[in-house]
ROTORLO-254699 format. One record per residue: residue number from 1; residue in one letter; chain; x, y, z of N, C-alpha, C in turn. Coordinates in pm, whole numbers, plus 50000, padded with zeros to 5 digits. Layout:
<rs>
- NUM, A, A, X, Y, Z, X, Y, Z, X, Y, Z
...
</rs>
This chain:
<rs>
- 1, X, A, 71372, 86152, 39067, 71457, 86269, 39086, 71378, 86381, 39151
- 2, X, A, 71435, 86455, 39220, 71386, 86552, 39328, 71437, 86685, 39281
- 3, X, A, 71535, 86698, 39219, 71602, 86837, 39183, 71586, 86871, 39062
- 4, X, A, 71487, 86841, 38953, 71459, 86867, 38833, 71420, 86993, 38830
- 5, X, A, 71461, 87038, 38737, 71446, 87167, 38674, 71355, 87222, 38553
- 6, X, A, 71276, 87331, 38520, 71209, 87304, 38396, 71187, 87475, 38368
- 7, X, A, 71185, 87498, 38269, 71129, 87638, 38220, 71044, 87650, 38098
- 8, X, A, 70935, 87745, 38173, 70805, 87783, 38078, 70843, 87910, 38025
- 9, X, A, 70807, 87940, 37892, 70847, 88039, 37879, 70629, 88094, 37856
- 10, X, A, 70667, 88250, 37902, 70528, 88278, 37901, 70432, 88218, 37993
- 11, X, A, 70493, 88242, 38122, 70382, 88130, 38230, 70360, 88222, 38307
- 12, X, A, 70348, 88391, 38297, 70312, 88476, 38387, 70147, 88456, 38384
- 13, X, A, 70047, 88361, 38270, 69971, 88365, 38238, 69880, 88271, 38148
- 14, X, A, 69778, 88229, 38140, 69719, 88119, 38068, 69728, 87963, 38068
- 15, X, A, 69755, 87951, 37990, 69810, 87765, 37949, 69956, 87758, 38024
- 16, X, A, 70036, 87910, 38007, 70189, 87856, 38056, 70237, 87872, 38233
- 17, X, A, 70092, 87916, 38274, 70122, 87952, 38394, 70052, 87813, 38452
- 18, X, A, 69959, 87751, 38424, 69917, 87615, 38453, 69998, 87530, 38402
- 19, X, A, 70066, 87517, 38339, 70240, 87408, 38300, 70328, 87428, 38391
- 20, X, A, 70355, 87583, 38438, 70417, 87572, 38531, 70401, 87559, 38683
- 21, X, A, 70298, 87560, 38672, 70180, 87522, 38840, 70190, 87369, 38837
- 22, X, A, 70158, 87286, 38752, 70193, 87165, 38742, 70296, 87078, 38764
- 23, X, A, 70425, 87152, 38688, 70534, 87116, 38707, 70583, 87140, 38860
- 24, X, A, 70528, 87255, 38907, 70593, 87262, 39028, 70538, 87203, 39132
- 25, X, A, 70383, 87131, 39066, 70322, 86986, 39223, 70408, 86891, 39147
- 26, X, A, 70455, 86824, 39005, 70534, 86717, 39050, 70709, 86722, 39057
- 27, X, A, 70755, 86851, 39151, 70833, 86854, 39222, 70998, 86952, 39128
- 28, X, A, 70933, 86999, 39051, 71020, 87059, 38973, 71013, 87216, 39061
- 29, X, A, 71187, 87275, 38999, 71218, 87399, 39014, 71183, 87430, 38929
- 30, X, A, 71055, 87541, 38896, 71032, 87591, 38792, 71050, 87725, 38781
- 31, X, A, 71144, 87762, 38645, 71155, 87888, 38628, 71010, 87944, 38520
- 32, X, A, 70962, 88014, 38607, 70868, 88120, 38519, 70893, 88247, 38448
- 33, X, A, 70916, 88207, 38345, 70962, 88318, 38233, 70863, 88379, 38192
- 34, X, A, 70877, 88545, 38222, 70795, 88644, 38182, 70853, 88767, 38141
- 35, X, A, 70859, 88851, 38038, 70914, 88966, 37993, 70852, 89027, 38135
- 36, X, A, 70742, 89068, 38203, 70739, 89176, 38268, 70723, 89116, 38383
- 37, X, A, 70840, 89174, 38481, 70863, 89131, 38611, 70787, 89142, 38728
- 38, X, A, 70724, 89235, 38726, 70572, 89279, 38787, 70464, 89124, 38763
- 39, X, A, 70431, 89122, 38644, 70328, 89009, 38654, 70421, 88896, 38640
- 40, X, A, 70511, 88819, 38656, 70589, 88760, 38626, 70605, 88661, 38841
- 41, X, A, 70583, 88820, 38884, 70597, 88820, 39003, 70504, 88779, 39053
- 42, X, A, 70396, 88823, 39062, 70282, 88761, 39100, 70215, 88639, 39049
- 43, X, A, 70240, 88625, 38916, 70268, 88475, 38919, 70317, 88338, 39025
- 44, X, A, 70444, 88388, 39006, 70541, 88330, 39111, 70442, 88277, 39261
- 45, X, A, 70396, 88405, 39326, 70338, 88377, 39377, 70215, 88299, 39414
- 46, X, A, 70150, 88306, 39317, 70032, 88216, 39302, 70064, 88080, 39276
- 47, X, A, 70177, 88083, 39205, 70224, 87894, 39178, 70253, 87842, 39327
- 48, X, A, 70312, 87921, 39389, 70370, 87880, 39522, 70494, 87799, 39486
- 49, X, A, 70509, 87696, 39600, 70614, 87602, 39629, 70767, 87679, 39561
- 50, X, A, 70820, 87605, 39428, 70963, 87602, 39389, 70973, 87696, 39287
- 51, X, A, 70820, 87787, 39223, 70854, 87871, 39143, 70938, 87956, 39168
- 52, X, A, 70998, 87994, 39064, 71119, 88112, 39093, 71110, 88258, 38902
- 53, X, A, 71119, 88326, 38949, 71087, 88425, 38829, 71215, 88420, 38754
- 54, X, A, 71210, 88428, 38646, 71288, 88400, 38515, 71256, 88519, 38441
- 55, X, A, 71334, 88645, 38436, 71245, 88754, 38326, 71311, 88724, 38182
- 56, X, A, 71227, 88699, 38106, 71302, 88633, 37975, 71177, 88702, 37885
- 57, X, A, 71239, 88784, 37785, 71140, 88852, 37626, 71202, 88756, 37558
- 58, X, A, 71123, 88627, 37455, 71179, 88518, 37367, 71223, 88630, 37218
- 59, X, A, 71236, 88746, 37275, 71221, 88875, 37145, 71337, 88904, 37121
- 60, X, A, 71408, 88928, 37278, 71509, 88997, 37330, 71638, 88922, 37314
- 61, X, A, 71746, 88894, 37211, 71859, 88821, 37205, 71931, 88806, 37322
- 62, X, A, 71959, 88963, 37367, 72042, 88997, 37470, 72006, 88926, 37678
- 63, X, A, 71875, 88948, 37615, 71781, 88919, 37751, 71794, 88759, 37756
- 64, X, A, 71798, 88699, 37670, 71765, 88530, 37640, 71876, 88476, 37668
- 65, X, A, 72025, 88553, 37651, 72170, 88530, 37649, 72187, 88563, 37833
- 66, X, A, 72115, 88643, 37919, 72112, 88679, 38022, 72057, 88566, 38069
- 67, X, A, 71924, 88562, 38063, 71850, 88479, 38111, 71897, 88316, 38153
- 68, X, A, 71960, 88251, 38010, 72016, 88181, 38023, 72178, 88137, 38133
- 69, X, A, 72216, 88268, 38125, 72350, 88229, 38227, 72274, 88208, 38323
- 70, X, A, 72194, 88235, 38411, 72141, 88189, 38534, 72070, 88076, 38534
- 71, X, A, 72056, 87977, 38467, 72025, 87871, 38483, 72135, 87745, 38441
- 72, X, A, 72227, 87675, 38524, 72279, 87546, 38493, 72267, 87457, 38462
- 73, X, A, 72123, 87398, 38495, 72085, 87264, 38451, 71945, 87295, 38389
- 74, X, A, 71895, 87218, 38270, 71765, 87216, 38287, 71720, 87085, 38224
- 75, X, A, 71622, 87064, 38251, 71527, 86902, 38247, 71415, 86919, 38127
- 76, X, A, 71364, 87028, 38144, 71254, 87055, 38043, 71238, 87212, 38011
- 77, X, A, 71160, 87190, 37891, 71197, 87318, 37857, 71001, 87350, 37755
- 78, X, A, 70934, 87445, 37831, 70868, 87442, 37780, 70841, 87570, 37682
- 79, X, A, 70824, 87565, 37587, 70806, 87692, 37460, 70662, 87733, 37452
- 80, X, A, 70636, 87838, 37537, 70500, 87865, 37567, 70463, 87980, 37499
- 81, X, A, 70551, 88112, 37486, 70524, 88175, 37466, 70415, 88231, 37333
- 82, X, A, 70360, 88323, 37300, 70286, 88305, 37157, 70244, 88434, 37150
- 83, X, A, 70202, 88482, 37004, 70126, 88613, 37038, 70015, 88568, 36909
- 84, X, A, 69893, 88664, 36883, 69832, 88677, 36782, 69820, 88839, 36749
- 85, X, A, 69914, 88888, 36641, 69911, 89020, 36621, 69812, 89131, 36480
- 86, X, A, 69786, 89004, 36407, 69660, 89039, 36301, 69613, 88877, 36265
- 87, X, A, 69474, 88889, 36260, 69423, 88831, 36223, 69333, 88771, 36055
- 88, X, A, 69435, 88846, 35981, 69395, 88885, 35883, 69424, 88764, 35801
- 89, X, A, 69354, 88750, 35659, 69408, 88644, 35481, 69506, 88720, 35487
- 90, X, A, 69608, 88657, 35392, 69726, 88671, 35314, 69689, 88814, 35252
- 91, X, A, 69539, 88812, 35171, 69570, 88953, 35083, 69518, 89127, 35184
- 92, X, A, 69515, 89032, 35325, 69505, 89202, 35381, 69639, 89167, 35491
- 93, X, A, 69706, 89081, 35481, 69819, 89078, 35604, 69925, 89141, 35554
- 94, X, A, 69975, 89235, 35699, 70100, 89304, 35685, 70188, 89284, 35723
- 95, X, A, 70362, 89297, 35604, 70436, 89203, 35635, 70509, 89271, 35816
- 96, X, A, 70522, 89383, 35834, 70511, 89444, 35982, 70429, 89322, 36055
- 97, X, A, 70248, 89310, 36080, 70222, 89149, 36122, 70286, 89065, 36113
- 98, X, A, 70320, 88986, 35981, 70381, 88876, 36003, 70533, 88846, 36086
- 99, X, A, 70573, 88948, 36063, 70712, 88973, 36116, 70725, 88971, 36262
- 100, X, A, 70624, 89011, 36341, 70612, 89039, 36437, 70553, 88888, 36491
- 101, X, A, 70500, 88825, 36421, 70400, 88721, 36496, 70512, 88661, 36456
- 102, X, A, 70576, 88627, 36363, 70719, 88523, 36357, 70806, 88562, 36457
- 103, X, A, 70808, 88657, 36528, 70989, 88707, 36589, 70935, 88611, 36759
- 104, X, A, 70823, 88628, 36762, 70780, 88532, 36907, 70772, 88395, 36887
- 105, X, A, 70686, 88374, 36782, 70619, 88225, 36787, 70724, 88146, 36713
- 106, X, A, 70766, 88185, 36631, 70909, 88085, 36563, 70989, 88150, 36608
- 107, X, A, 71065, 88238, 36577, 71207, 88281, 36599, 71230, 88276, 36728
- 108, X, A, 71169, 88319, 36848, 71169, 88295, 36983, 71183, 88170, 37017
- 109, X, A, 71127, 88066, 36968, 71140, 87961, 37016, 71275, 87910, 36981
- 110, X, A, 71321, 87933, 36852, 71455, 87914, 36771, 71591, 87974, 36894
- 111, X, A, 71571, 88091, 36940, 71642, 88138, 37029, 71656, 88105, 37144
- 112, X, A, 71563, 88111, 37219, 71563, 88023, 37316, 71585, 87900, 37358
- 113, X, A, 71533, 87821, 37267, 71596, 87643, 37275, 71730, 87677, 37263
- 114, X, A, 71827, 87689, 37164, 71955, 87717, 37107, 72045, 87755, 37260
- 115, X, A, 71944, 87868, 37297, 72035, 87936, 37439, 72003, 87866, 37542
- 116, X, A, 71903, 87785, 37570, 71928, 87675, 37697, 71979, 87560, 37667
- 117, X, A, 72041, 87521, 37528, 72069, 87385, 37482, 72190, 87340, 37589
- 118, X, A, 72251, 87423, 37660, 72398, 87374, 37713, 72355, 87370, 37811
- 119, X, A, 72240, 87397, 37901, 72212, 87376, 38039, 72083, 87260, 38013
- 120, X, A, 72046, 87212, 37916, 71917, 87109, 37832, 72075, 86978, 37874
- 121, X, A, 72190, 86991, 37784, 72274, 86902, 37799, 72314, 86843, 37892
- 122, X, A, 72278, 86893, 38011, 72321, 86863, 38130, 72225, 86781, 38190
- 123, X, A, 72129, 86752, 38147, 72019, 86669, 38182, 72034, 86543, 38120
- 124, X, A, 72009, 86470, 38212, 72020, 86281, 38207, 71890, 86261, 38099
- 125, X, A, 71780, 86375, 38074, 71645, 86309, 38032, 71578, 86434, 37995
- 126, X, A, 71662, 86504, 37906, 71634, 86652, 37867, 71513, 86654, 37746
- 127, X, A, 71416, 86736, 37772, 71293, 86720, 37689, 71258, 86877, 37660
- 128, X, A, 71205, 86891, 37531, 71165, 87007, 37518, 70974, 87006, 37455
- 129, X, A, 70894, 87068, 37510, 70782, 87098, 37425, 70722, 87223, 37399
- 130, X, A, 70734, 87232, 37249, 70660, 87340, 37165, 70531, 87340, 37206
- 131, X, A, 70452, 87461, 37238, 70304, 87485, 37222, 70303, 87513, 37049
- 132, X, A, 70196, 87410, 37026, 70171, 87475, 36841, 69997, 87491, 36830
- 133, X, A, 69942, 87429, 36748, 69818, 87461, 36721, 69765, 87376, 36628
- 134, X, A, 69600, 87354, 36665, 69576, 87272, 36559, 69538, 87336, 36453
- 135, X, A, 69510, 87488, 36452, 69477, 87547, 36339, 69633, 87582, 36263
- 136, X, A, 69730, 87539, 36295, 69857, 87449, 36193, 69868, 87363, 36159
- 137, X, A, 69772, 87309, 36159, 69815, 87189, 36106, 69727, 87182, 35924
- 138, X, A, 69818, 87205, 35826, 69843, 87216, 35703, 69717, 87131, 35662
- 139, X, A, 69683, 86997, 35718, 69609, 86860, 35638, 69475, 86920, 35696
- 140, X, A, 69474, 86971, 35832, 69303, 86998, 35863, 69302, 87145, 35824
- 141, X, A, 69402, 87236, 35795, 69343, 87336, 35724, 69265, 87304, 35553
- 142, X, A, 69306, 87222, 35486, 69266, 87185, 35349, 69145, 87128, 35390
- 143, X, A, 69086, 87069, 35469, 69003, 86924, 35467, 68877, 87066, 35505
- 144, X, A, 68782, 86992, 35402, 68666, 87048, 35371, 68554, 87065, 35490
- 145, X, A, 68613, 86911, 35554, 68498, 86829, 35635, 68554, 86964, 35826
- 146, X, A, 68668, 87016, 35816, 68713, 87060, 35942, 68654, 87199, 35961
- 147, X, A, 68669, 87289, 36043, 68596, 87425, 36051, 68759, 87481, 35981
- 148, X, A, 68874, 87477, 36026, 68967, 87590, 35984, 68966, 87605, 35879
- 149, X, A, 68945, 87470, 35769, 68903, 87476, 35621, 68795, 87638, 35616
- 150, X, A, 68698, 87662, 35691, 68606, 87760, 35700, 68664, 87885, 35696
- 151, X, A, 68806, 87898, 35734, 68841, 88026, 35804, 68851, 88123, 35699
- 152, X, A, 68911, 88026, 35525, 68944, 88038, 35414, 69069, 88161, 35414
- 153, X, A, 69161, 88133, 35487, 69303, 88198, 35524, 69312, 88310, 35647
- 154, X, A, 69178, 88282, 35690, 69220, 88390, 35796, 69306, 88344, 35931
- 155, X, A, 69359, 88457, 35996, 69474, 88429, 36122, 69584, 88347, 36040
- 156, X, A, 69603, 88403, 35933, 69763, 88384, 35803, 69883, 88359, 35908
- 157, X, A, 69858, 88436, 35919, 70059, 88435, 36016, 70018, 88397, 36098
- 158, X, A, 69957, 88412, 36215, 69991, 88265, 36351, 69971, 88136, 36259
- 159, X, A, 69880, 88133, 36197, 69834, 87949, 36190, 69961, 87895, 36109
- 160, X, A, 69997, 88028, 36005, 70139, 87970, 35926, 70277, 87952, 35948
- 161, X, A, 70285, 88034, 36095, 70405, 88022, 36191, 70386, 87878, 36327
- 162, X, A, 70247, 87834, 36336, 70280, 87743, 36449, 70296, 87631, 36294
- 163, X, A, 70222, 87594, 36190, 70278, 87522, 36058, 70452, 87523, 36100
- 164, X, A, 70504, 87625, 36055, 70683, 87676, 36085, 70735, 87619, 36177
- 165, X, A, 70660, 87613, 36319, 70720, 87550, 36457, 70699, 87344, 36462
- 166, X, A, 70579, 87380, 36412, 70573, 87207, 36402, 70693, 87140, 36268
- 167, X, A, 70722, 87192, 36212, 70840, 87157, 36125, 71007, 87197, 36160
- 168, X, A, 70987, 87290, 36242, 71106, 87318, 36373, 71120, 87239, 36465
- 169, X, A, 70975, 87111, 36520, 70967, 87070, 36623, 71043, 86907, 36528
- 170, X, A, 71016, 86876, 36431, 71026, 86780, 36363, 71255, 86791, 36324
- 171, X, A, 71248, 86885, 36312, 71415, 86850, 36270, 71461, 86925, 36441
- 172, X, A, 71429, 86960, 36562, 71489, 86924, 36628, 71498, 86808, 36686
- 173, X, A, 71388, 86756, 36648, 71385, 86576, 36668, 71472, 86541, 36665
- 174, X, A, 71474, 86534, 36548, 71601, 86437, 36450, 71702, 86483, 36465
- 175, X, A, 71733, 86583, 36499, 71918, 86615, 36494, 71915, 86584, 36627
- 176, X, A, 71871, 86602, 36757, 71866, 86577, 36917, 71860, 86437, 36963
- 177, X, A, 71806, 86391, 36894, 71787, 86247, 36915, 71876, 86188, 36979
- 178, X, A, 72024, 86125, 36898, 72132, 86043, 36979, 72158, 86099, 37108
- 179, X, A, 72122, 86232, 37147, 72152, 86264, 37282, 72052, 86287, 37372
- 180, X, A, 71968, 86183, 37315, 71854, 86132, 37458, 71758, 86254, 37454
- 181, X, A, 71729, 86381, 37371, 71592, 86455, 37399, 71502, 86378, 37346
- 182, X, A, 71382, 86400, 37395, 71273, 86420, 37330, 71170, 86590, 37335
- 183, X, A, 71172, 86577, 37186, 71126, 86710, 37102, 70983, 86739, 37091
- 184, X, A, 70895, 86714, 37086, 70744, 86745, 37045, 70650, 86891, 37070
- 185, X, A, 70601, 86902, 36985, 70448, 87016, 36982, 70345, 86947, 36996
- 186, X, A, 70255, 87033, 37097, 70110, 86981, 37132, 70041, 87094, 37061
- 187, X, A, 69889, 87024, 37055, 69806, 87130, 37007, 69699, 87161, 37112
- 188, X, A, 69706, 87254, 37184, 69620, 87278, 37339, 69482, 87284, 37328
- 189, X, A, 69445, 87290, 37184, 69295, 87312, 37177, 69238, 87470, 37211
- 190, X, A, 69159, 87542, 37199, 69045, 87624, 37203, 69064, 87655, 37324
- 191, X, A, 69131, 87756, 37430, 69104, 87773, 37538, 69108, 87909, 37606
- 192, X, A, 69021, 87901, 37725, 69044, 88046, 37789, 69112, 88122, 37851
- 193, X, A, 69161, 88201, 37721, 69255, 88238, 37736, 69242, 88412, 37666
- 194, X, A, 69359, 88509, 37697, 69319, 88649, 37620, 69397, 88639, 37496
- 195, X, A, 69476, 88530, 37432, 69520, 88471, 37321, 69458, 88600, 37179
- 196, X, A, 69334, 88531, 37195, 69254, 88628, 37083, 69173, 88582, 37109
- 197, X, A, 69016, 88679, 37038, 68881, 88679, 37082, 68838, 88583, 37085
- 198, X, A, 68849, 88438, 36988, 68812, 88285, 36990, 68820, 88227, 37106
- 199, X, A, 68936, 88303, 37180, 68974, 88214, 37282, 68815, 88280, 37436
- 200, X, A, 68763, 88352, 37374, 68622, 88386, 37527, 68497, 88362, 37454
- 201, X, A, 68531, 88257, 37376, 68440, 88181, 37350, 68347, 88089, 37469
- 202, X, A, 68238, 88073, 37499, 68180, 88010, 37564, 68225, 87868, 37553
- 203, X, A, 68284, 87830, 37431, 68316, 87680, 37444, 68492, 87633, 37469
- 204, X, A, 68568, 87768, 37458, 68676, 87752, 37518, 68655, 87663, 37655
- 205, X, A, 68780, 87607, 37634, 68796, 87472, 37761, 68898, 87498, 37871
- 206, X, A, 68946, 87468, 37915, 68966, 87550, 38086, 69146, 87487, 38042
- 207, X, A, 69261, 87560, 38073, 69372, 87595, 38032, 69484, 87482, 38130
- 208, X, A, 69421, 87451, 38255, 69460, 87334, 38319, 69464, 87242, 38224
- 209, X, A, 69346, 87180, 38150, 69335, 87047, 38110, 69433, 87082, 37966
- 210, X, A, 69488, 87147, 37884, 69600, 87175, 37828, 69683, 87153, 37837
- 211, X, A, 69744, 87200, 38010, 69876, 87203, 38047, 69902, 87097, 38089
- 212, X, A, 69834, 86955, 38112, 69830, 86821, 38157, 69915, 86773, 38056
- 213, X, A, 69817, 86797, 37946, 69891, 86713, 37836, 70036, 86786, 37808
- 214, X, A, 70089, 86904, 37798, 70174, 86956, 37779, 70295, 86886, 37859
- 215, X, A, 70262, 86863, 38050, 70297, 86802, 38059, 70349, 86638, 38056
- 216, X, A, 70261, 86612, 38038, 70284, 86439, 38006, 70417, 86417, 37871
- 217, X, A, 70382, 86533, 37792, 70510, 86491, 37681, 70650, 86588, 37783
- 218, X, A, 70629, 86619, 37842, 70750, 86680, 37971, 70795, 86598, 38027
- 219, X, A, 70739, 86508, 38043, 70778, 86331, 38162, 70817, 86222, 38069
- 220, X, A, 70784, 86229, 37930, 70789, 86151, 37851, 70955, 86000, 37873
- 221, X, A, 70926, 85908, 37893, 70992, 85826, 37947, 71132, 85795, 37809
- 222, X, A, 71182, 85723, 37832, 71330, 85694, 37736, 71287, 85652, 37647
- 223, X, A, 71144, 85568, 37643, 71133, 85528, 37526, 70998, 85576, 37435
- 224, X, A, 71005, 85731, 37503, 70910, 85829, 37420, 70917, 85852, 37283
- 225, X, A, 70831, 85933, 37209, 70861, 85951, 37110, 70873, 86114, 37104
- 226, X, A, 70940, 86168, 36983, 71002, 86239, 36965, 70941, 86310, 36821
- 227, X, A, 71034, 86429, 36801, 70929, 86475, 36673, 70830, 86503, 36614
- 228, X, A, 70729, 86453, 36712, 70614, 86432, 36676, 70463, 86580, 36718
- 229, X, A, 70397, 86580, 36666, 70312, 86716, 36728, 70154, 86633, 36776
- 230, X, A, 70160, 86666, 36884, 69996, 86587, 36969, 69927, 86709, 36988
- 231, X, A, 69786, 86630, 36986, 69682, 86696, 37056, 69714, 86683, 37210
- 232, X, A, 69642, 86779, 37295, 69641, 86778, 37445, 69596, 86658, 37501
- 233, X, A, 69497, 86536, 37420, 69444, 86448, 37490, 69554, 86332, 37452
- 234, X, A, 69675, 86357, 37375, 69769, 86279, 37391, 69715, 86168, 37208
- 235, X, A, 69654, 86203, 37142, 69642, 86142, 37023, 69720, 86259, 36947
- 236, X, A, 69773, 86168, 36802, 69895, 86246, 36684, 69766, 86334, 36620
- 237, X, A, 69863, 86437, 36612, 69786, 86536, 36495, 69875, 86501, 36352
- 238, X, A, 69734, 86546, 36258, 69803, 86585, 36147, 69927, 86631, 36077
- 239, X, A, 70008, 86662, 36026, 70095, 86766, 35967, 69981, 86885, 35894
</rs>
C-alpha cells in the first residue's frame, strides 16, 4: 500500500520525530502532531517528503476533537507524547505533579486513541503503539538484581503512569482485537533526549535506534501480536 497514513503524536521532537521520519521513508502520510505550530513546523520540514503538521495538545479535549476531524483514514497511530513533571518518591510527590504527568502520559493517550478510533476503523490493518518505559515495568522495579530497584520510588508518577499505560495497552488489546488492531507499548530505552536529565547521560543511545523498533510493531503483520509491551530491540518486557 502506497497511501497509508500514520500519526505521531509529539514528533515535533526526539524519539517521535524519528518515528515519524521513518514512517515517512517507508512511504506513509505522516501527520506530525505538535501542540506548538512553530516547532511543529519546522519539524515538518526537516522530515521532508509526506510530512504534514497536525497541531494536536493530547491535553486539549477540544483540540484532539479538532484535530481529529481532519484526518479520515488512519493506519497507525503512534502515542508518543510524554512529559516528566517531578521527579520525586511518593512521600515528597505532589498530587498537582501527578495530575499533571497523568493528564499527558495516560489520559492523553486515552483521548486521543478514542478520538482517532473512527478514522483507525477505516484501516484494513489499523495498529496503534504506546511509547511506555522500562522503568514501568512493576517486576524490574521490585527485582533487587535491576538499577530501578535502586531508584527506591523515585520519578513516582511517570514510572507509575507508563505502569497505567502498559495496562491501557493490554485491555485495548483485548477489546480491539476481533477488528484486526494490533495494540502494543515499547520500552525505548535510555535516550537522548530533553525528556529529563537521565536522558544527557553520556550513555543515552541515539533516538533513531528507538524509533525502529517503535516502528516495526507499526508494520506488525496479521499475524502480530497484540497487547503486549516490548523492548525497542523487539524482545517482551516484563509487566
Amino acid at each position: 500500500m502506497n497511501d497509508r497514513t500514520a500519526l505521531v503524536t509529539g514528533a515535533n521532537k526526539g524519539i517521535g520525530k524519528e518515528i515519524a521520519r521513518l514512517l515517512a521513508a517507508e512511504g506513509f502520510t505522516v501527520h506530525v502532531g505538535s501542540r506548538d505550530a512553530e516547532r511543529g513546523e519546522k519539524a515538518v520540514r526537516e522530515i521532508g517528503g509526506t510530512a504534514r503538521l497536525l497541531v494536536l495538545d493530547v491535553t486539549d479535549a477540544d483540540g484532539i476533537a479538532a484535530a481529529a476531524e481532519r484526518v479520515d483514514r488512519l493506519d497507525v497511530l503512534v502515542n508518543n507524547a510524554g512529559v516528566v513533571v517531578e521527579d520525586s518518591r511518593p512521600p515528597e510527590l505532589s498530587l498537582e505533579g501527578m495530575r499533571r504527568t497523568y493528564e499527558t502520559n495516560l489520559f492523553g493517550v486515552l483521548a486521543v486513541t478514542n478520538a482517532f478510533l473512527p478514522a483507525l476503523r477505516r484501516s484494513p490493518a489499523p495498529r496503534i503503539v504506546n511509547i511506555s518505559s522500562g522503568t514501568g515495568s512493576l517486576d524490574w522495579s521490585a527485582d533487587p538484581e535491576r538499577e530501578f530497584a535502586a531508584f527506591r520510588g523515585q520519578g513516582a508518577a511517570y514510572r507509575s503512569g507508563k505502569a497505567a499505560l502498559n495496562a491501557l495497552t493490554l485491555y485495548y488489546g483485548q477489546a480491539l482485537a476481533d477488528e484486526g488492531f494490533k495494540v502494543n507499548a515499547m520500552a525505548p530505552g535510555l535516550r537522548a533526549t530533553d525528556l529529563h536529565p537521565r536522558a544527557a547521560l553520556a550513555a543515552a543511545g541515539d533516538p533513531a535506534e528507538a524509533a525502529a523498533g517503535a516502528v516495526r510493531l507499526a508494520l506488525l503483520p496479521e499475524d502480530g501480536p497484540t497487547g503486549g509491551f516490548f523492548s525497542w530491540d523487539g524482545t517482551r518486557m516484563p509487566w
